[in-house]
C-alpha positions in Angstrom: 0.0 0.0 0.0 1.5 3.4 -1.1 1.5 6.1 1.7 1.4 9.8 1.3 4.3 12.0 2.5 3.7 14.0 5.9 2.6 17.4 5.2 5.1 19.8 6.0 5.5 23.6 6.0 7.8 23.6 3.0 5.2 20.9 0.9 4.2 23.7 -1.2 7.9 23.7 -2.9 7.4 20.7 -4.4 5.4 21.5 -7.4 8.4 24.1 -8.4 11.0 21.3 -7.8 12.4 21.0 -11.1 11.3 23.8 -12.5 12.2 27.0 -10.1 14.6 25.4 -8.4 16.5 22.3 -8.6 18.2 21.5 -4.7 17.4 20.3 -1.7 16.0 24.4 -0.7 15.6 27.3 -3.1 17.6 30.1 -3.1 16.3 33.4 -1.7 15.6 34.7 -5.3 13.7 31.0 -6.2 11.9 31.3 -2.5 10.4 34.9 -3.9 9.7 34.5 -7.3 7.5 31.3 -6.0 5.3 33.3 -3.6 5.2 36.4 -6.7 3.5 33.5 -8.3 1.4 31.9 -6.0 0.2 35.6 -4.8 1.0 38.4 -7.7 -1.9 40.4 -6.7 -1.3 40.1 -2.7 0.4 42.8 -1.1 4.1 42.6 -0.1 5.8 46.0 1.1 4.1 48.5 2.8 5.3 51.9 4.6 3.3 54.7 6.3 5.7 57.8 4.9 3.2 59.5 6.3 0.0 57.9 4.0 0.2 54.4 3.0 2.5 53.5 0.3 2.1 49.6 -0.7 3.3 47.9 -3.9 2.0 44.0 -4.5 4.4 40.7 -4.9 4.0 41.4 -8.7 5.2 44.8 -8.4 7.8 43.5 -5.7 9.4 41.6 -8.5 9.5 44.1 -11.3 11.4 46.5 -9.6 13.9 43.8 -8.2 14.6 42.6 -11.6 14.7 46.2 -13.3 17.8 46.8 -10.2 19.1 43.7 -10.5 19.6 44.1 -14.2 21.5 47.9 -13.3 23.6 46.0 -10.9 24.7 44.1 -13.3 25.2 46.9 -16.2 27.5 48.2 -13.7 29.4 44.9 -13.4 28.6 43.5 -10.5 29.3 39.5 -11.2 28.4 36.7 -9.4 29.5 36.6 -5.6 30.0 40.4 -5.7 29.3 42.0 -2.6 26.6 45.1 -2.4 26.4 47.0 0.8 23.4 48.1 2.1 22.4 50.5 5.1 19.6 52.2 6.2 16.5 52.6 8.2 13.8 49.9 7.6 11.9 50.3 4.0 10.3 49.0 1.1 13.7 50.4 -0.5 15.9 48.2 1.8 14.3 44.8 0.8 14.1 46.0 -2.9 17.9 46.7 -2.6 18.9 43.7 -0.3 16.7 41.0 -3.4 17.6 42.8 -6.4 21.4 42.1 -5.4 20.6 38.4 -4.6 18.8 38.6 -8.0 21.8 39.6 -9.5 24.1 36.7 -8.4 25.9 38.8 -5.9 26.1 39.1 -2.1 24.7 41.5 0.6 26.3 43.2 3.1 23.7 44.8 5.6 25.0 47.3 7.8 24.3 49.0 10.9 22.8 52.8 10.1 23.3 53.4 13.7 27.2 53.1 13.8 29.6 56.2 13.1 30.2 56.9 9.6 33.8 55.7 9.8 32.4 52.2 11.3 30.3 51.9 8.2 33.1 52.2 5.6 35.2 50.1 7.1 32.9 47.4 6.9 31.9 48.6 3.4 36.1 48.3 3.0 36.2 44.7 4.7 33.9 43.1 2.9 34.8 44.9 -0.9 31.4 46.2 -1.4 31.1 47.0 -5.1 28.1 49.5 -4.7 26.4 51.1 -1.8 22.5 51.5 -1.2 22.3 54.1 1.6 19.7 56.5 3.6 19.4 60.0 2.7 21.1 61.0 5.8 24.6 59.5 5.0 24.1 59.4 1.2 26.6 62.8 0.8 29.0 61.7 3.1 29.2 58.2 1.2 28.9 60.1 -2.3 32.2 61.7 -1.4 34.1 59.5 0.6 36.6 57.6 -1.5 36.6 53.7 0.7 33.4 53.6 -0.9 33.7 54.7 -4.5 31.4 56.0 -7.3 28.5 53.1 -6.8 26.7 54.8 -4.6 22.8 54.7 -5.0 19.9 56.4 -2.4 16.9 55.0 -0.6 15.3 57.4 -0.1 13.5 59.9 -2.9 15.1 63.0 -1.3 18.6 62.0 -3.7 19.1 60.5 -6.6 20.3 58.3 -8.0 17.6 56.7 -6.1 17.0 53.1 -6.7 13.3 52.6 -7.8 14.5 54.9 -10.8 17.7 52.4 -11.5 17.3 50.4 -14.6 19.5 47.5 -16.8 19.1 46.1 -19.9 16.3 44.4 -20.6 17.3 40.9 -20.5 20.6 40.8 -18.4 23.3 38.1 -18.6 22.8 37.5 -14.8 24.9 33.9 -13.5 22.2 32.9 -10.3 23.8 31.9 -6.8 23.1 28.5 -5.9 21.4 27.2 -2.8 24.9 26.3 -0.9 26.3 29.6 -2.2 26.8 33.1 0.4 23.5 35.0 0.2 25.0 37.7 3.1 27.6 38.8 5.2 26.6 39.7 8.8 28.8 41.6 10.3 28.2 41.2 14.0 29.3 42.7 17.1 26.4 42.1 19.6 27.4 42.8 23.4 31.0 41.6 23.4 33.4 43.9 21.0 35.0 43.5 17.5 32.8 42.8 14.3 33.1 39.5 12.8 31.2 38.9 9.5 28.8 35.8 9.7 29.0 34.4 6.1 25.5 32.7 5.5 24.2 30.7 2.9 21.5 30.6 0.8 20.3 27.4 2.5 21.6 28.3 5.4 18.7 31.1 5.7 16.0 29.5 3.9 16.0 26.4 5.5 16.1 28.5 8.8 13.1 30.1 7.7 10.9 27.5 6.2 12.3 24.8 9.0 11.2 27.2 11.8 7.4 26.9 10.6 7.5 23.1 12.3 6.9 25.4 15.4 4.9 28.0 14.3 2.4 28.6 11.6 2.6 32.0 9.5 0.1 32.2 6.3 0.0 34.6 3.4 -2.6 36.6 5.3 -0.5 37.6 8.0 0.3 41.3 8.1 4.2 41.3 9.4 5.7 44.3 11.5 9.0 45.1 10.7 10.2 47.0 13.1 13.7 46.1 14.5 16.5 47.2 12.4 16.7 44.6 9.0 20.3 44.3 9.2 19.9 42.3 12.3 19.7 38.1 11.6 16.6 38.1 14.1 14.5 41.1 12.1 15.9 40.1 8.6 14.7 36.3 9.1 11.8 36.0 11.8 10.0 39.2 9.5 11.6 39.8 6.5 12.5 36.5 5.3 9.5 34.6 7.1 6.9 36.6 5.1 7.8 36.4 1.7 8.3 33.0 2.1 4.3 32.6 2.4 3.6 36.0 0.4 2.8 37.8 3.2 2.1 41.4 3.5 5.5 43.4 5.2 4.8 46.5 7.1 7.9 48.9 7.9 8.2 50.5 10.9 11.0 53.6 10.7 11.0 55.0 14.1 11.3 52.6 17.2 8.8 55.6 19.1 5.9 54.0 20.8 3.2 56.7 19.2 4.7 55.6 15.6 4.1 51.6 16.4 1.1 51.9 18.3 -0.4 54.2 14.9 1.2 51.6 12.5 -0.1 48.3 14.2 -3.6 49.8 14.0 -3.3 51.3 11.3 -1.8 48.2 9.5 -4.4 45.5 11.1 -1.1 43.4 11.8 -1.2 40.1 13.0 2.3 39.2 13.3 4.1 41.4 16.0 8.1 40.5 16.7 10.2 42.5 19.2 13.1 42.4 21.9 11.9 41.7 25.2 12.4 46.0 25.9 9.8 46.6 24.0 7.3 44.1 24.6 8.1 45.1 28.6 7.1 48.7 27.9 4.1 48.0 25.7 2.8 45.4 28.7 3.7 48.0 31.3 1.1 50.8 29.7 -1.4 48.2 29.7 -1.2 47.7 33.2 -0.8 51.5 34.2 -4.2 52.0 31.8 -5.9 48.9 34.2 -4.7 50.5 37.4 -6.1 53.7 37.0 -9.2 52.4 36.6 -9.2 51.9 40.5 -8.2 49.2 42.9 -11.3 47.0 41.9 -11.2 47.3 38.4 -7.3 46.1 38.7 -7.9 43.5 41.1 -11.2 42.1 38.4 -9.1 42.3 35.3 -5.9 40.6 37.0 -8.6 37.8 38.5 -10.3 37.3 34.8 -6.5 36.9 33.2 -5.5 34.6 35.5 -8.5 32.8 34.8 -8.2 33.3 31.0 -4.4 31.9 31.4 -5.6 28.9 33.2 -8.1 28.0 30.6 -5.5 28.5 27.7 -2.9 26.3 29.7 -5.7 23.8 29.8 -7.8 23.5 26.6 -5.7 25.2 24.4 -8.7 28.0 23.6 -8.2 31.1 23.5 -10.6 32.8 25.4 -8.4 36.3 26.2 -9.0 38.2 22.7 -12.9 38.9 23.4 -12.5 39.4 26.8 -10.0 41.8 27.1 -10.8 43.2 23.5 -11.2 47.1 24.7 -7.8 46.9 26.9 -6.1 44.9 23.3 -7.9 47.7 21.4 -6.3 50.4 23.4 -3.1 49.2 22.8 -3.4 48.9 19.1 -2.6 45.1 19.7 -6.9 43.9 18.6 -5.4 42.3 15.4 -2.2 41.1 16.5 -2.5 37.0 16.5 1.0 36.6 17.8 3.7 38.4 19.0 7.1 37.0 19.0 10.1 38.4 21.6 13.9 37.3 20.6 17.4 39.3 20.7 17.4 39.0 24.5 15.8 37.2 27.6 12.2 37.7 28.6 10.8 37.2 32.0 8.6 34.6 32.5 5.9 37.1 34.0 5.9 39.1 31.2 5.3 35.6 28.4 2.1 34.4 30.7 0.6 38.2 31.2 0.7 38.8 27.4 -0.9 35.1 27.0 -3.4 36.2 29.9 -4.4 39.0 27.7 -5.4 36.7 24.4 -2.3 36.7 22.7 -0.6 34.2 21.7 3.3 35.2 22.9 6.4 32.8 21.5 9.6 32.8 22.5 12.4 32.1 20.4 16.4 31.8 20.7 18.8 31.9 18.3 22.1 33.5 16.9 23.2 35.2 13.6 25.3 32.3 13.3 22.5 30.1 13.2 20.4 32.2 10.8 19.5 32.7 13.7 16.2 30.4 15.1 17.5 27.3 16.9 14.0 27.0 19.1 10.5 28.3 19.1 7.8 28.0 21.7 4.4 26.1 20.0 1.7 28.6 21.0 -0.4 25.2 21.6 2.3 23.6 23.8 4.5 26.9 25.3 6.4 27.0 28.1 6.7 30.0 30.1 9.7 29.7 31.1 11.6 27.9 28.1 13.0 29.6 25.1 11.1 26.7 23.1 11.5 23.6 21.7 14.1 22.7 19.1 13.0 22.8 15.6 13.4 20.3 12.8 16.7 19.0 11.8 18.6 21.0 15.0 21.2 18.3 16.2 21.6 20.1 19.8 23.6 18.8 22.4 25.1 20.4 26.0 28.5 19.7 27.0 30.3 20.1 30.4 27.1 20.0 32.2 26.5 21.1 36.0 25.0 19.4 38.7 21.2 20.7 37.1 22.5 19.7 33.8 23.1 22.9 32.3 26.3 23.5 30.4 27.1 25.1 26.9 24.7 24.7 24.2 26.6 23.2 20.9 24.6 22.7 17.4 24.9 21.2 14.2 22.4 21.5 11.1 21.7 23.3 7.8 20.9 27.0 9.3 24.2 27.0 10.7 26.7 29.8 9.0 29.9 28.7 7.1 32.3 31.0 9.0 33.4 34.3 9.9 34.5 36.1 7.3 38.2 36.0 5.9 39.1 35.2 9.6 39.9 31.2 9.3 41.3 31.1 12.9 38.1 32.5 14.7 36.0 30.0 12.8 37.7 26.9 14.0 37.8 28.6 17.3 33.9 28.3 17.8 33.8 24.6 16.4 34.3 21.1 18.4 36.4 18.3 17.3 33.3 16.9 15.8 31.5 19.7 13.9 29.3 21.4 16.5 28.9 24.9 16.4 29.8 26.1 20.3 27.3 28.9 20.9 29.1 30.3 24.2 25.6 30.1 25.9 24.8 28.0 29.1 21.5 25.8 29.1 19.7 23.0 29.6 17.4 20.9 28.0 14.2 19.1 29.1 12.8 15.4 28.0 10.5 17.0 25.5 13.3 19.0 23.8 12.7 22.5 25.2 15.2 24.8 25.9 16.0 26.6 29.2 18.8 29.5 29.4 20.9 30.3 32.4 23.2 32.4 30.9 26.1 33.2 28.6 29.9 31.2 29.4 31.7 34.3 29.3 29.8 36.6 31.9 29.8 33.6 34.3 30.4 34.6 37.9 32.1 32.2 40.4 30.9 32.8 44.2 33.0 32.6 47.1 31.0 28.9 47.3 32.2 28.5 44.3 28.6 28.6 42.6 27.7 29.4 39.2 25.7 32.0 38.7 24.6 33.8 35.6 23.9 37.3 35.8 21.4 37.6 32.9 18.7 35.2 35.7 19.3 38.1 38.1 18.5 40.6 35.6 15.2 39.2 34.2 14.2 39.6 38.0 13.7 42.9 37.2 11.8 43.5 34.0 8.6 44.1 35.4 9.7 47.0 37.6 9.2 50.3 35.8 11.0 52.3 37.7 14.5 50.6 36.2 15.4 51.6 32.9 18.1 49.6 32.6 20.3 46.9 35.0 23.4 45.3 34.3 24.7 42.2 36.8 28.1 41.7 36.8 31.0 40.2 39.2 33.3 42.3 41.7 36.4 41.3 44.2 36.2 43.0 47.4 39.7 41.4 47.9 42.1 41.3 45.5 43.7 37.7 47.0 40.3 36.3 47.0 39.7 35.3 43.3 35.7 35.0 44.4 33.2 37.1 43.3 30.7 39.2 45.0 27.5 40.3 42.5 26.8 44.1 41.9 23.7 45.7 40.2 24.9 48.9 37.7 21.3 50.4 37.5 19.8 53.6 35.4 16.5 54.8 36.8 13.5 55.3 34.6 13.6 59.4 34.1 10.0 59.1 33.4 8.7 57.3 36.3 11.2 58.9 38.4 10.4 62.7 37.0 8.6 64.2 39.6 11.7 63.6 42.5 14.6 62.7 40.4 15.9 66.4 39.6 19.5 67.7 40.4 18.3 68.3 44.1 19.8 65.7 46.8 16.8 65.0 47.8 15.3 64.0 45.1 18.3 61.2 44.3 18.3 60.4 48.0 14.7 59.0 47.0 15.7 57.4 43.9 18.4 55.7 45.7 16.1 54.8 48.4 13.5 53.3 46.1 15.8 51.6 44.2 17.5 50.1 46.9 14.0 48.7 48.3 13.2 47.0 44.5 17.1 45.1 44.9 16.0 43.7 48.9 13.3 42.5 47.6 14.3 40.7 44.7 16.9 39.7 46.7 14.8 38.0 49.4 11.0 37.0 47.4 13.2 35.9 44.2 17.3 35.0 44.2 18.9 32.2 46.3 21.4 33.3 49.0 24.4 32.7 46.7 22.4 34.9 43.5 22.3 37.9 46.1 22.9 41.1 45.0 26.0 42.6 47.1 26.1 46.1 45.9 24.1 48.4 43.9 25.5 51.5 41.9 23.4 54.1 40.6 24.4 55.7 37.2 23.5 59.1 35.8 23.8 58.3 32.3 22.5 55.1 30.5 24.5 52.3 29.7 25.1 51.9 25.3 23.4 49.4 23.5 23.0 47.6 20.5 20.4 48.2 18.2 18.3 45.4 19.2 18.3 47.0 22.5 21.0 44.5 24.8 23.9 46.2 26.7 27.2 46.3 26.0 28.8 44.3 28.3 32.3 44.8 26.9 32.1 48.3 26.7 31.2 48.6 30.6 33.9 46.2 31.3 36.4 48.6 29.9 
């Protein structure tokens, strides 16, 4: 008797096997010509600049081939590398698939580094051409690392690159699937950039792999929000929904007003953020609740706990018409699921938001994994796991602690072939047997869900000589709106002792603190004060004797961070 195949995510490839594409995964370029033709007429990129500017996957496709074709007129060949930086736009993902179209491969770069940062990266890689933002197009124009390819994004300058044209029918040699798509250049929280060189496969098998854990349809309305050059942004959004012809929304300004007007404005259905963000959106909720009064407050929190339970239980949903008003107000009615990566999210925070009626995944990953290693199943989530392992993950830990966790090592198809030009780093971050070391500490449960404690390098040892991991102190704090920011790290109160004692580096919320927290002693006396309060208390309802925060310092100025909104641990280390 002849069985049929499992359905899968991916099934719908198979009638283009042979005909679009001819390996094991399409390239990028295959993966969107496919959903132009399954969905011409759907819409793909959309921007509020301020109205509504929206072209359809038809359109989409046009104008990649009309760039691709220039790119190649100007003689970028196959595996030539095109820079792009800017701020999140229809423009961006024109400019990032035309140069995949064209056989070459993209650099995306930081807009938010200095303008130095940016052409040395542009000098690194040897970038051909540039597509860039209106505010650094002049500076790029002129600056000789970059040379005379340098194209705009935005209307303001030209030559801008909807008005770019080739010939007709260019002579274009396509990438295949085990070919570089991108360079990533990545610093994250710990120092120099590296460049992440990721395949074709590597990012589409990411993407299409990841939908084992989560399903995304061509109706969704994605927010893209976080910056595109970022692996999380550029695959969980970008990548994910033109893999099912979904619609795209850009989002240029990370200012609450902006989201909360484009996620109405939008209908989205698909929000992703960093856990900063979805801590400050859950916070306004509750502030709207509270001032509603003591009983109002104490009704709602009843009737989400009560919602919660019956999700845990039945798997129904029954938050989204109960809480519809309070969703409503927060422009988050539509939203079907919201998705936190990039950092850590408190456990509090996942259940609240499921509570509500939304169905909230959590996800972990790196850019050297394309980047999604785990997603939580909205129908099987757990609150306080960063999900369960997708298809075709071979995950293992290694050196593991008397609870089992030790550092998390993978192996499979998402995962990158290297740094870039920097062979010694490379083998650096492999074992013996293939597995890519991921420098985080974890442990993994008999169902295959993940559970972080921390990452190997900001480990601190205790006079005990306990582990602990500062980033499970920090989360601690996430619901606490006075805190803008905390940073855990490890201090020697004797310099013979080589144990550690556990300090908090703390900026204060200017907003909540506004009223007291002027240049006047007093008012810091009562910032320090309450602050010092919030640490007891974590200290004694939440952290083990050994996890016990020893010292708090107060700073005036906030700590920097990335884009996707993580500290800089190296940078306060120096």
């Amino acid at each position: 008797m002849k069985t049929t195949p499992q359905e899968t995510p991916w099934s719908f490839l198979e009638p283009y096997r042979g005909t679009v594409f001819h390996g094991t995964w399409p390239t990028l370029p295959e993966l969107f010509t496919i959903s132009a033709e399954r969905y011409p007429d759907r819409t793909c990129f959309t921007v509020y600049d301020p109205e509504r500017i929206s072209m359809t996957y038809a359109e989409a496709l046009a104008t990649i081939h009309r760039v691709a074709g220039f790119l190649r007129s100007i003689k970028v060949r196959h595996g030539d590398r095109v820079a792009v930086t800017g701020k999140n736009s229809p423009e961006w993902a024109v400019a990032y698939l035309a140069t995949l179209f064209a056989g070459a491969v993209v650099v995306p770069i930081d807009y938010q580094l200095k303008d130095a940062d940016i052409e040395k990266l542009i000098s690194v890689s040897g970038a051909k051409a540039l597509f860039v933002d209106d505010e650094r197009f002049d500076r790029m124009m002129s600056s000789k690392i970059v040379g005379k390819h340098v194209y705009s994004l935005s209307r303001e300058q030209a030559p801008y690159i909807y008005s770019l044209e080739g010939p007709a029918a260019p002579d274009i040699e396509p990438a295949k699937e085990h070919e570089l798509a991108a360079i990533l250049f990545t610093s994250g929280t710990t120092g120099t950039p590296k460049g992440v060189m990721l395949s074709h496969a590597n990012l589409v098998s990411d993407c299409l792999l990841a939908q084992a854990n989560l399903a995304i349809f061509h109706t969704d309305i994605f927010y893209a929000l976080l910056p595109l050059h970022h692996s999380y942004c550029m695959l969980a959004v970008f990548i994910e929904g033109i893999s099912v012809g979904a619609e795209i929304v850009f989002g240029k300004r990370m200012v609450i007003k902006q989201i909360l007007h484009d996620l109405k404005a939008a209908r989205v259905t698909m929000f992703l953020g960093v856990p900063m963000l979805f801590n400050k959106v859950l916070a306004g909720i509750m502030r709207g609740v509270r001032e509603k009064g003591v009983i109002v407050y104490g009704i709602i929190r009843g009737l989400m706990m009560v919602s919660g339970l019956i999700k845990k239980l039945t798997g129904r949903n029954p938050g989204k018409k109960l809480f519809h008003t309070v969703l409503d107000k927060a422009s988050l009615a539509t939203v079907r699921i919201c998705i936190s990566g990039g950092g850590p999210l408190a456990p509090e925070v996942f259940r609240r938001y499921n509570q509500l009626g939304i169905d909230f995944v959590q996800g972990y990953g790196l850019t050297e994994t394309s980047p999604i290693l785990t997603l939580n199943p909205i129908h099987h989530y757990k609150e306080t796991s960063v999900g369960k392992i997708i298809p075709q993950v071979d995950m293992k830990i290694i050196d593991g602690d008397e609870r089992g966790a030790g550092e998390i090592v993978v192996k499979g198809p998402m995962v990158m072939q290297g740094y870039y030009n920097l062979p010694a780093e490379t083998a650096e971050v492999f074992t013996h047997d293939g597995y890519f070391k991921t420098g985080d500490i974890g442990y993994l449960d008999h169902e295959n869900y993940l559970y972080l404690t921390g990452r190997a390098k900001n480990l601190i040892v205790t006079e005990g000589g306990k582990n602990v991991y500062p980033e499970e102190i920090e989360n601690c704090f996430q619901l606490y709106d006075e805190i803008d920011q905390i940073l855990v790290r490890g201090y020697q109160d004797d310099p013979q002792n080589r144990a550690e004692l556990i300090e908090a580096l703390i900026h204060p919320n200017a907003d909540f603190f506004a009223d007291a927290a002027g240049t006047t002693s007093e008012g810091k006396r009562h910032v320090e004060e309450r602050l010092n309060k919030i640490v007891a208390e974590v200290n004694h309802q939440q952290l083990t004797p050994y996890q016990r925060i020893t010292r708090v310092t107060i700073l005036d100025e906030p700590l920097e961070m990335t884009t996707t909104k993580k500290i800089k641990r190296h940078v306060v280390e120096e």
